[in-house]
C-alpha positions in Angstrom: -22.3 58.9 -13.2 -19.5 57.7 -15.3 -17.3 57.7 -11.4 -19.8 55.5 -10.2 -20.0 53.0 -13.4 -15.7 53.1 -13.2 -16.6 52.3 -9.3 -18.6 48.9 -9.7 -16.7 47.7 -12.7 -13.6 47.8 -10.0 -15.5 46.1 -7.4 -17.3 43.4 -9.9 -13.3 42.5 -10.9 -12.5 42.8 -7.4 -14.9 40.3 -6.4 -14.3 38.4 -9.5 -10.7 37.9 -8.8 -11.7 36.8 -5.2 -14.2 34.6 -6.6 -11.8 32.3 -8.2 -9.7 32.3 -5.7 -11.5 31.2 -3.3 -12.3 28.4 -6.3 -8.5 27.5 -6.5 -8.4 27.7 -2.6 -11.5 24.7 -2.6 -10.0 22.0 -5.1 -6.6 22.3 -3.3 -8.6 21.7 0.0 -10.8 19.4 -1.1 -7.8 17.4 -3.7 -4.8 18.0 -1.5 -2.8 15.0 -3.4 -2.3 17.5 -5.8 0.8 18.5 -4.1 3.1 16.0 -4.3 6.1 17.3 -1.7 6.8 14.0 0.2 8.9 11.1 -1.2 8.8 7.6 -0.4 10.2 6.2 3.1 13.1 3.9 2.1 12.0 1.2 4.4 8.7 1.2 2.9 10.3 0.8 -0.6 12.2 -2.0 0.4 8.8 -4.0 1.6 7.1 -3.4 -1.4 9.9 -4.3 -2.9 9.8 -7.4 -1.1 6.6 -8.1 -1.6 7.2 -7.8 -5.6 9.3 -10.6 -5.5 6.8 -12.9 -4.1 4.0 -12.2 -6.5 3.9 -13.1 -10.0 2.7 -10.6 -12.3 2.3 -11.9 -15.4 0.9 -8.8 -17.0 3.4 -6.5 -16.1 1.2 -4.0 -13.7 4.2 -4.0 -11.6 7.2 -3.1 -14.1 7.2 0.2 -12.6 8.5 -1.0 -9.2 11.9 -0.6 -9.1 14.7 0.6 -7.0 15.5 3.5 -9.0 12.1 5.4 -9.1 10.4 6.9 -5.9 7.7 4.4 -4.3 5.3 7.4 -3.9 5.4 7.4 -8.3 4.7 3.6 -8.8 1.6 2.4 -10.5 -1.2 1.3 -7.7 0.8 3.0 -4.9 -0.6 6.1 -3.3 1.0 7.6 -0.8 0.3 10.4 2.2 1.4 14.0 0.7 2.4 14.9 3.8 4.2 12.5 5.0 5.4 9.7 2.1 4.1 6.9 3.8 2.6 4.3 1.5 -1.5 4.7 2.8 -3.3 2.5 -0.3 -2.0 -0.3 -2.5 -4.7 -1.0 -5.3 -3.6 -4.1 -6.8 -7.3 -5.5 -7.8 -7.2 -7.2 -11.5 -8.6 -4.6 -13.4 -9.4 -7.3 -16.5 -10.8 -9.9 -14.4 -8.7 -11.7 -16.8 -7.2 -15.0 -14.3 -4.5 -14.9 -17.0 -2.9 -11.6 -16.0 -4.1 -12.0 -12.4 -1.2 -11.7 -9.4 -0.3 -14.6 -7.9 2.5 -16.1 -5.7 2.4 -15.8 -1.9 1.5 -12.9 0.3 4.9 -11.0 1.7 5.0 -10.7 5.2 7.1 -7.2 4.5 3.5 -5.6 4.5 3.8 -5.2 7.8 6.5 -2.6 7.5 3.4 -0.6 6.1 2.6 1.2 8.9 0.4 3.7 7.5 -1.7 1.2 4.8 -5.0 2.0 5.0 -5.9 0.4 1.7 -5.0 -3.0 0.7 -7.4 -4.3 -2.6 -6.2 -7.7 -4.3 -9.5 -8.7 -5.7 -9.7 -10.5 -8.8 -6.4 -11.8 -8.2 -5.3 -15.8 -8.4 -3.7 -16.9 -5.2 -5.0 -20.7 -5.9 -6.3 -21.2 -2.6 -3.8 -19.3 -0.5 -4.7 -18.8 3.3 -5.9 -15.3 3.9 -2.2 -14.5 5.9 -3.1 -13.6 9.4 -0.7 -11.1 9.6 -3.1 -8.9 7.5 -4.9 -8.6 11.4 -2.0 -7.2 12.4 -1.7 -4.3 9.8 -3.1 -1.3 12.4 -4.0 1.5 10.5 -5.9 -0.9 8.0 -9.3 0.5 7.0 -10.1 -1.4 3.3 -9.1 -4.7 2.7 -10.6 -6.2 -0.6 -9.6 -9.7 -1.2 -12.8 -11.0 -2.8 -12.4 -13.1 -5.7 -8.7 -13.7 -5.3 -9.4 -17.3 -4.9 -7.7 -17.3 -1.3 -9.3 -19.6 1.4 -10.0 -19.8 4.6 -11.1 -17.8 6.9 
């Protein structure tokens, strides 16, 4: 009797250890940005670079872009794991404060961007900007949020 109690509390670890990792082996499935192996693609830096320097940010949300830190790291950039390639910029105003909004022009060096799936610039201040046609031209495109970013046209 006592073989047979040893037996099942070997096989209820057993199958306790297999439960959790079959656990770990979900949330790595299901969050794969987890890992983070890939690095920014230096031509990708350079347009978001570019684009930096026609925006004014006023509050600062942008201080981490600079030349000197990986792309893939900066604050409202997420890029593919796999591959490094910039696939969301989240630049809405998160205050809805016109104050600390984003402003300036629109950067044509999106379009180097390939991979953008993701673009959000609501609550921004582009006083009446034209929506740049160019953003038609962004291919892999799937999200594009520009309400309330004061832009115009259609």
């Amino acid at each position: 009797m006592q073989r047979i109690s040893s037996n099942i509390h070997m096989i209820m670890g057993g199958l306790r250890l297999f439960s959790e990792f079959l656990l770990i082996a979900a949330i790595l499935l299901c969050f794969p940005s987890i890992n983070t192996d890939a690095t920014c693609i230096t031509s990708e830096k350079q347009a978001l670079l570019g684009f930096k320097k026609s925006l004014i940010d006023p509050s600062g949300r942008l201080s981490s872009w600079n030349d000197n830190v990986d792309c893939c790291q900066w604050q409202a950039v997420i890029c593919s794991n796999k591959s490094g390639h910039v696939i969301q910029l989240r630049l809405q105003n998160p205050v809805d404060d016109l104050e600390l909004a984003l402003s300036g022009n629109i950067n044509h060096s999106l379009l180097n961007l390939t991979q953008l799936r993701h673009l959000d610039l609501s609550l921004n201040d582009f006083s009446g900007l034209q929506i740049p046609t160019f953003l038609g031209s962004l291919k892999s495109l799937r999200y594009l949020n520009l309400s309330q970013a004061r832009f115009q046209g259609m």
